[in-house]
C-alpha positions as CSV (number, residue, x, y, z in Angstrom):
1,X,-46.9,5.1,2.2
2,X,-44.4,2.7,1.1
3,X,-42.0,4.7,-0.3
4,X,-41.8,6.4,3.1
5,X,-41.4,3.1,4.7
6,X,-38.6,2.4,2.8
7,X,-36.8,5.6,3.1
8,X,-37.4,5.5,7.0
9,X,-35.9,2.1,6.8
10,X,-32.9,3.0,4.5
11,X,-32.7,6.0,6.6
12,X,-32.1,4.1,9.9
13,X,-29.9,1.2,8.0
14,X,-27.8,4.1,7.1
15,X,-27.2,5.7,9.9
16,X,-25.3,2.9,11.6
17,X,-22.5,2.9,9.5
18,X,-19.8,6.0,8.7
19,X,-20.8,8.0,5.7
20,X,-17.7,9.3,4.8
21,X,-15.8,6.0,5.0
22,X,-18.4,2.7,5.2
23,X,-16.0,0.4,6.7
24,X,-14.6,3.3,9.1
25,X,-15.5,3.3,13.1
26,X,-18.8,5.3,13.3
27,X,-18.4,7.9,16.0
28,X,-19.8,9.9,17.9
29,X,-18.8,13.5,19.0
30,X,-18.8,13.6,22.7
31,X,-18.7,17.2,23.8
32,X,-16.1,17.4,26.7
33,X,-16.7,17.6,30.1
34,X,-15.8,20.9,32.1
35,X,-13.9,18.6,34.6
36,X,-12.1,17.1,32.3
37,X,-8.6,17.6,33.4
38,X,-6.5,15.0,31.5
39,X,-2.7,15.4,30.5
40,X,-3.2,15.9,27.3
41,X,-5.9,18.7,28.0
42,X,-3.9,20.2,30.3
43,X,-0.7,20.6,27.8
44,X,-3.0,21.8,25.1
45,X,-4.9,24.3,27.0
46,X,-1.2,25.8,28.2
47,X,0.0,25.8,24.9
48,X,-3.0,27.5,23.5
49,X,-5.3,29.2,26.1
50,X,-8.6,28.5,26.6
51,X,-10.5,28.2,23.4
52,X,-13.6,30.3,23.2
53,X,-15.6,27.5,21.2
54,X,-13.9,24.5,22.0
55,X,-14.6,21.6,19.4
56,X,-16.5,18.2,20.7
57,X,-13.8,16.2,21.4
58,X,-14.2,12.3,19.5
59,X,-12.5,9.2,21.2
60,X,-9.1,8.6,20.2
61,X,-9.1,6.3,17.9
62,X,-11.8,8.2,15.9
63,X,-10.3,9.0,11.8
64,X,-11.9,12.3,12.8
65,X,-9.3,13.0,16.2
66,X,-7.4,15.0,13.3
67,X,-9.7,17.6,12.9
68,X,-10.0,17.7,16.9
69,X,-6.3,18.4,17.3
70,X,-6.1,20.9,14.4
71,X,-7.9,24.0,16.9
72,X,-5.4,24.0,18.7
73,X,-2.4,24.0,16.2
74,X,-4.6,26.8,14.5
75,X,-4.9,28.6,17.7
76,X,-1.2,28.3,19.0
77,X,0.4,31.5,19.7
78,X,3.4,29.8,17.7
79,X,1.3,28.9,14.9
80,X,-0.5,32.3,14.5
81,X,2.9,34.7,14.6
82,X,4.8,32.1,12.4
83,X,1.4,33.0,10.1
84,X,2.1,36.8,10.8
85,X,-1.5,37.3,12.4
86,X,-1.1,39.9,14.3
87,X,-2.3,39.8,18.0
88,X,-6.2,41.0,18.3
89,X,-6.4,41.2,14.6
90,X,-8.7,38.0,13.6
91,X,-10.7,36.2,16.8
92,X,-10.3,32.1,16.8
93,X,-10.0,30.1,13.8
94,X,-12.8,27.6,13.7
95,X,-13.7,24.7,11.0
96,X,-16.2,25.6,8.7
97,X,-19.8,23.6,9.4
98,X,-22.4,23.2,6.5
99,X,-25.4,26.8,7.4
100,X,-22.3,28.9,8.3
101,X,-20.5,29.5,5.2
102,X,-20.8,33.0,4.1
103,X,-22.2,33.2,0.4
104,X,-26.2,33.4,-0.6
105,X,-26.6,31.4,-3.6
106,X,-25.9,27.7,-4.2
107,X,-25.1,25.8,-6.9
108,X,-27.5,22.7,-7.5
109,X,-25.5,21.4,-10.3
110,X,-22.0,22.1,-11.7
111,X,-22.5,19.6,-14.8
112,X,-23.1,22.2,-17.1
113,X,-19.8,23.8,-15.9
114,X,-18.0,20.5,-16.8
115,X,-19.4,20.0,-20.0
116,X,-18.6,23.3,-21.1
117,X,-14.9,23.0,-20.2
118,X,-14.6,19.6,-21.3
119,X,-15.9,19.6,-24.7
120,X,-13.6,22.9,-25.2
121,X,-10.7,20.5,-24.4
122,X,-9.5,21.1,-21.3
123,X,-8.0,18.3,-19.5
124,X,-10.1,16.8,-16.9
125,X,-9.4,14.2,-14.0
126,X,-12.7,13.3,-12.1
127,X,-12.2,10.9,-9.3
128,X,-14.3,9.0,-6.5
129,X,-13.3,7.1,-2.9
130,X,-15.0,3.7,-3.9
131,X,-16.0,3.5,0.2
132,X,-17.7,6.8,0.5
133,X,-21.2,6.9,0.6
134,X,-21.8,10.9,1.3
135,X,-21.5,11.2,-2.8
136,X,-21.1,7.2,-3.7
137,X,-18.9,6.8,-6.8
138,X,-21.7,5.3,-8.7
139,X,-23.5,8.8,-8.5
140,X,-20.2,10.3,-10.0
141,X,-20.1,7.5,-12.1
142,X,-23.7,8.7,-13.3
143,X,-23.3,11.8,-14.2
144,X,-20.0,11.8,-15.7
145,X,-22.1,9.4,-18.1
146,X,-24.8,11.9,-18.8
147,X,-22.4,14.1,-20.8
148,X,-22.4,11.7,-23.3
149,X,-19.0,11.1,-24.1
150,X,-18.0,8.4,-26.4
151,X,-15.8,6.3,-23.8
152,X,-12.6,5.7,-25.6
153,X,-11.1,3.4,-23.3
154,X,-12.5,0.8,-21.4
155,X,-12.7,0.1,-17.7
156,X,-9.4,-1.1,-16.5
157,X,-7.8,-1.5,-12.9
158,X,-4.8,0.9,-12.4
159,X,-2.2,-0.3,-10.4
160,X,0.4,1.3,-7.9
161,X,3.0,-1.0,-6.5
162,X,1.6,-4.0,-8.9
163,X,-1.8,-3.9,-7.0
164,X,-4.4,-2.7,-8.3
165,X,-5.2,1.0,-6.7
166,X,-8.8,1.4,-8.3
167,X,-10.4,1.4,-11.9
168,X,-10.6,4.4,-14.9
169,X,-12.6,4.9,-17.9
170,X,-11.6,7.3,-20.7
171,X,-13.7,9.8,-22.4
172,X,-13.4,11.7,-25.3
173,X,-12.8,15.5,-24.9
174,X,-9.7,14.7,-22.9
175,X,-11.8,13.5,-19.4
176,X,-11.0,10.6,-17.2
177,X,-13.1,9.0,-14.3
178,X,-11.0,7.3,-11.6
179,X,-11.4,5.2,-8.8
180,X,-9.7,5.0,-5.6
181,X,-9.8,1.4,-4.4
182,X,-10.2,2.0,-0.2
183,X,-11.2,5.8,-0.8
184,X,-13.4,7.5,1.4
185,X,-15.2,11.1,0.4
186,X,-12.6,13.0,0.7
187,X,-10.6,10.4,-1.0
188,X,-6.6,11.9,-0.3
189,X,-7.1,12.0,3.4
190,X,-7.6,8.0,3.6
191,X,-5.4,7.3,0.5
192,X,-3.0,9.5,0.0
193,X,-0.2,7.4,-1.9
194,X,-2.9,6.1,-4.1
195,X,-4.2,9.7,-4.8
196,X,-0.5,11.4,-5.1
197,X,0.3,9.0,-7.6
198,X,-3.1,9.1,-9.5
199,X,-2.6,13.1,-9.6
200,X,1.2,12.7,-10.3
201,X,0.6,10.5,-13.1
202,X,-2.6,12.6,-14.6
203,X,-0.8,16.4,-14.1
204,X,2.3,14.8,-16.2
205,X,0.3,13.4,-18.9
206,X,1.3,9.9,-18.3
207,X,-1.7,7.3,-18.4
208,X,-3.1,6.4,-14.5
């Protein structure tokens, strides 16, 4: 009984801030109104047509508005002969939602997949948003730990620009944890110089 308080507790707590970026407007999709006749839906609905499955449209200011706009680039006439689809060939690209992906069998772990590459030497980069709390980096942090690799070097910050863009640890079989310092989960849309140089740095060998 009191673990179930506590979850239901946690569980409301939680819900009052964005999960995919904590200090990141929480919003709400607003599905939009028939009626709504505004400029900018005007000019989108010329440019594109009228979208069969029109996405819930989020305020402005929203970090999501992105994913908003991106029907209708998908869905521009423009866009989809520059592509070379041909006309009646594939109906209205959509974003993929979490129940409507088309495979039958889930993964409920990969870290048996990393181990195995990893202690066969492969090169390995595994990094973490340090604001996101849909997969927190202390859960990465967590498992990356139970492969029990001797760490062979320490926690340090890395720095871009002389500031300190996140923290890394070093493993042995060639495998490196990362931070992004103001990362969210999907840690290159929110900090993308950080990430490019973090990549840049890792792909050429040099230390982050």
């Amino acid at each position: 009984m009191l673990c179930a308080q506590a979850m239901d507790k946690f569980n409301r707590l939680y819900d009052e801030i964005s999960s995919p970026h904590i200090l990141y407007k929480k919003c709400a999709y607003v599905s939009p109104r028939p009626n709504d006749q505004t400029s900018e839906r005007k000019m989108l609905k010329e440019e594109t047509g009228a979208l069969k499955r029109p996405p819930p449209r989020p305020p402005m200011d929203c970090h999501n508005f992105g994913n908003y706009l991106s029907y209708f680039w998908a869905n521009n006439n423009v866009t989809r002969e520059t592509l070379g689809i041909k006309k009646g060939s594939k109906d209205e690209w959509v974003r993929c939602h979490d129940g409507d992906l088309p495979y039958s069998r889930d993964i409920k772990s990969s870290i048996i997949y990393h181990h195995n590459m990893t202690t066969k030497g492969y090169r390995a980069l595994v990094y973490s948003g340090d604001h996101d709390a849909v997969i927190p980096f202390r859960g990465t942090q967590s498992w990356v730990r139970s492969l029990s690799f001797i760490v062979i070097n320490q926690w340090r910050a890395w720095h871009l620009d002389g500031q300190s863009a996140g923290f890394t640890i070093g493993y042995t079989n060639n495998l490196a944890f990362a931070t992004i310092k103001g990362g969210g989960h999907t840690a290159p849309e929110y900090q993308p110089e950080r990430c490019l140089a973090m990549f840049s740095r890792w792909v050429s060998g040099e230390p982050l």
